[in-house]
C-alpha positions in Angstrom: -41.2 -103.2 14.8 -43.7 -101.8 17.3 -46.7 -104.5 18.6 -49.0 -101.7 18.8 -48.5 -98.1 17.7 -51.1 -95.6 19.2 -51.3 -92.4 17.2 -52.6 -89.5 19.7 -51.7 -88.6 22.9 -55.3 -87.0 24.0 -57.8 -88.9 26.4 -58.3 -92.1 24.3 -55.0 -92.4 23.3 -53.0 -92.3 26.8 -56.3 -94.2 28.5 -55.4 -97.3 25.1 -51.4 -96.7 26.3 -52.3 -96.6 29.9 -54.4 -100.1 29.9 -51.9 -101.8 27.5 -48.9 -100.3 29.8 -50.5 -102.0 33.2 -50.5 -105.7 31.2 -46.6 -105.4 31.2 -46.9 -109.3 33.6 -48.9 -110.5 31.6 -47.2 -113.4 29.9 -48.9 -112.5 26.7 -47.5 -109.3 26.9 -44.6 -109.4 28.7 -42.8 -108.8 25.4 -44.4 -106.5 23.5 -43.1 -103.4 22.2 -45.8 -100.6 22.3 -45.2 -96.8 21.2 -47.6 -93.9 21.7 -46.7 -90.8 18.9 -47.6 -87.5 20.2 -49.9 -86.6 17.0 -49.6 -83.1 15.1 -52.9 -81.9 15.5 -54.0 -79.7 18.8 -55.7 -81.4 21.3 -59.4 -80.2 22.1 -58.4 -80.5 26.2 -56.3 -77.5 25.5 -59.3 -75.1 25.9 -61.1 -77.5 28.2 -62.3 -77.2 32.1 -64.0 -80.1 34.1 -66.4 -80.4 36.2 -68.2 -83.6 35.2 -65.7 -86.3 34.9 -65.6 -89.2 36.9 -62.3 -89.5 39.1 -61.4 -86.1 38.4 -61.3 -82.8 40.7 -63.6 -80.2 39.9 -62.0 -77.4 37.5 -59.4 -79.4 36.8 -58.1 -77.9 33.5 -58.0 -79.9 30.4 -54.3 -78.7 29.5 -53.5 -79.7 33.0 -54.7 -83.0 32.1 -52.7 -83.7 29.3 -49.3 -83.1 31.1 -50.5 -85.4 33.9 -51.5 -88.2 31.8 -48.2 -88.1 29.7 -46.0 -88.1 33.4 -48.7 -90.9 35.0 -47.9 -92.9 31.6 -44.0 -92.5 31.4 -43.7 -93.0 35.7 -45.7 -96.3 35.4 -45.0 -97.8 32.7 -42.1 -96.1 31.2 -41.8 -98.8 28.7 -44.3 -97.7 26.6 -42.4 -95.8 24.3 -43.3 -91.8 24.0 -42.6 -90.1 20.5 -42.7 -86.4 20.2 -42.9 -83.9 17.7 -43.5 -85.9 15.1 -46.4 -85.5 12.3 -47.8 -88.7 10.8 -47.9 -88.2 6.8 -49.3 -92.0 5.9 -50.4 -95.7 7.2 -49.5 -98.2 4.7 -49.5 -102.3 4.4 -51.6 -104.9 6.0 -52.5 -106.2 9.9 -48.5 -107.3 11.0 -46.9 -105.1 9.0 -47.6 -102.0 8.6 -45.5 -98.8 7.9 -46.0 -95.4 9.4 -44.7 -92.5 7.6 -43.8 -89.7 9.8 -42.1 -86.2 9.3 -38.7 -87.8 11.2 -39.0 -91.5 10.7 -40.6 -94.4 8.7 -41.6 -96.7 11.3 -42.9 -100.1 11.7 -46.2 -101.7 13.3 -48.1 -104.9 13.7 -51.1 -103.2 14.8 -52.4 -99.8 14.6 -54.5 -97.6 17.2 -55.4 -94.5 15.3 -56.7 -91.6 18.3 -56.7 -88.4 16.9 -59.2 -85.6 16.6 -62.4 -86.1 14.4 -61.6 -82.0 12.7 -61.9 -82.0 8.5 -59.4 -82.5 6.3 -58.4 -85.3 7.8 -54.6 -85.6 6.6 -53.2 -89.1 7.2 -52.6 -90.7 3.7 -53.9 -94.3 3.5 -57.1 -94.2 5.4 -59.1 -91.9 3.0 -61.3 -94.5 2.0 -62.4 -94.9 5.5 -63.5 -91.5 6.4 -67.8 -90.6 6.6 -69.4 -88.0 8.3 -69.4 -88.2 12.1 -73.0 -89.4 13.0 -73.2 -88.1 16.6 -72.0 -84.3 16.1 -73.9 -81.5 14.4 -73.3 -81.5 10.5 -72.5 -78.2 10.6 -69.2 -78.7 12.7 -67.9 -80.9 10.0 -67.1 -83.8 12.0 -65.5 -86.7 10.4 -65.3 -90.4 11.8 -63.4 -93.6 10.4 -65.7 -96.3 9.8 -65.4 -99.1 11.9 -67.2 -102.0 13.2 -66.5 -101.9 17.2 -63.5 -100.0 16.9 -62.1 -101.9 14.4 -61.2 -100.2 10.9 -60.1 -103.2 9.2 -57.4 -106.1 10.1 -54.7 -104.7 12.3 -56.3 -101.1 12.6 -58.4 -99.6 15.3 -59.9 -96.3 16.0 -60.5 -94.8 19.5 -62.0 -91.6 21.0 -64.4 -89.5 18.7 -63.1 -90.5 15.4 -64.4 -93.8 16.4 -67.6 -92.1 16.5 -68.5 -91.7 19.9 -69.6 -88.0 21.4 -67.1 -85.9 22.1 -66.7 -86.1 26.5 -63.6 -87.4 28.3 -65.4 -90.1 30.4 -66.5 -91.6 26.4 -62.9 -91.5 24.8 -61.6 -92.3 28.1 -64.0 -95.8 27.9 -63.1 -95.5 24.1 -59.4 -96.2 24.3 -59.6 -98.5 27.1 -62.1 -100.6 25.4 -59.5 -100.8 22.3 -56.1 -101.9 24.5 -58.5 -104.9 25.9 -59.6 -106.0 22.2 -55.9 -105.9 21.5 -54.8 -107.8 25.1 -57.9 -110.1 24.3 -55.8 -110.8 20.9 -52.5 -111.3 22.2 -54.2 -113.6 24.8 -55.1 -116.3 22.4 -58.5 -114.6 22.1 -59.7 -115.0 25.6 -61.0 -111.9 27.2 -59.0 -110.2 28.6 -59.1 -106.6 30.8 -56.2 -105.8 33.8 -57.4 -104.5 37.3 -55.5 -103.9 40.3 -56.1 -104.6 43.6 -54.9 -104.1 47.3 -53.4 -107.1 48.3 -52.4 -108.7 45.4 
């Protein structure tokens, strides 16, 4: 039984891994078990180059990016568990227990991150009732989005990165999936707010 499963390994997924990975001393999360599955469906970063992005080098290249982020996740906080080539088929059950459905497993979360691409069909079984237009691209990509209030989809299910919504540039699904793991540390905390920072010295 995962804590947290994050589904998508682009820029709101790793950034949502990343934040929850750096609360490992936390002593709200100290034990939690949190899993991050390499999702089926091509990253947009593949094609990318960047030259506006906070914190990173000009021309860095987007599939440059993804490697980096994957090895900067596994080297600091190599107990948030990567899962590779695996295709999620369906999200089933309620906020605690929920079961994913993949290709190679059936697996078991208490919470949710879902941080995939926004393209149409959307192909995950369970969340159909869920899906509306996205309402910050040009209808004529055909764009969808999960409703959500805040990020949140319903009890135990959140949605980062431009399926939540938001436009489609790193530094925005970047904020997107950070914004998420803090929700989710705020939770385990007792529902104080909560966010992790380091700091020279401490």
């Amino acid at each position: 039984m995962f804590d947290v499963l994050i589904i998508g390994a682009g820029v709101s997924g790793v950034s949502c891994a990343l934040v929850l990975g750096s609360a490992q001393h936390k002593p709200f999360a100290t034990d939690k078990k949190i899993g991050l599955i390499a999702h089926q469906k091509a990253s947009s970063l593949q094609n990318a180059i960047f030259n506006n992005a906070y914190g990173i080098s000009a021309g860095k290249l987007g599939s440059e990016l993804l490697d980096e982020s994957l090895a900067h996740l596994s080297i600091s906080y190599p107990h948030v568990q990567q899962i590779s080539g695996e295709k999620v088929l369906a999200i089933s059950g309620e906020a605690g227990n929920f079961t994913i459905t993949t290709t190679k497993a059936i697996r078991q979360a208490k919470i949710i991150v879902v941080a995939i691409g926004a393209g149409n069909p959307f192909t995950i079984e369970g969340l159909e009732g869920f899906i509306e237009p996205h309402q910050k691209i040009p209808a004529l990509k055909n764009r969808i989005q999960l409703q959500n209030t805040d990020h949140l989809v319903c009890e135990g299910i959140y949605v980062a990165g431009v399926l939540a919504g938001h436009r489609s540039q790193l530094s925005i699904a970047a904020g997107s999936g950070a914004a998420v793991a803090t929700d989710i540390l705020t939770l385990w905390n007792d529902g104080n707010h909560t966010v992790v920072h380091d700091a020279l010295g401490k």
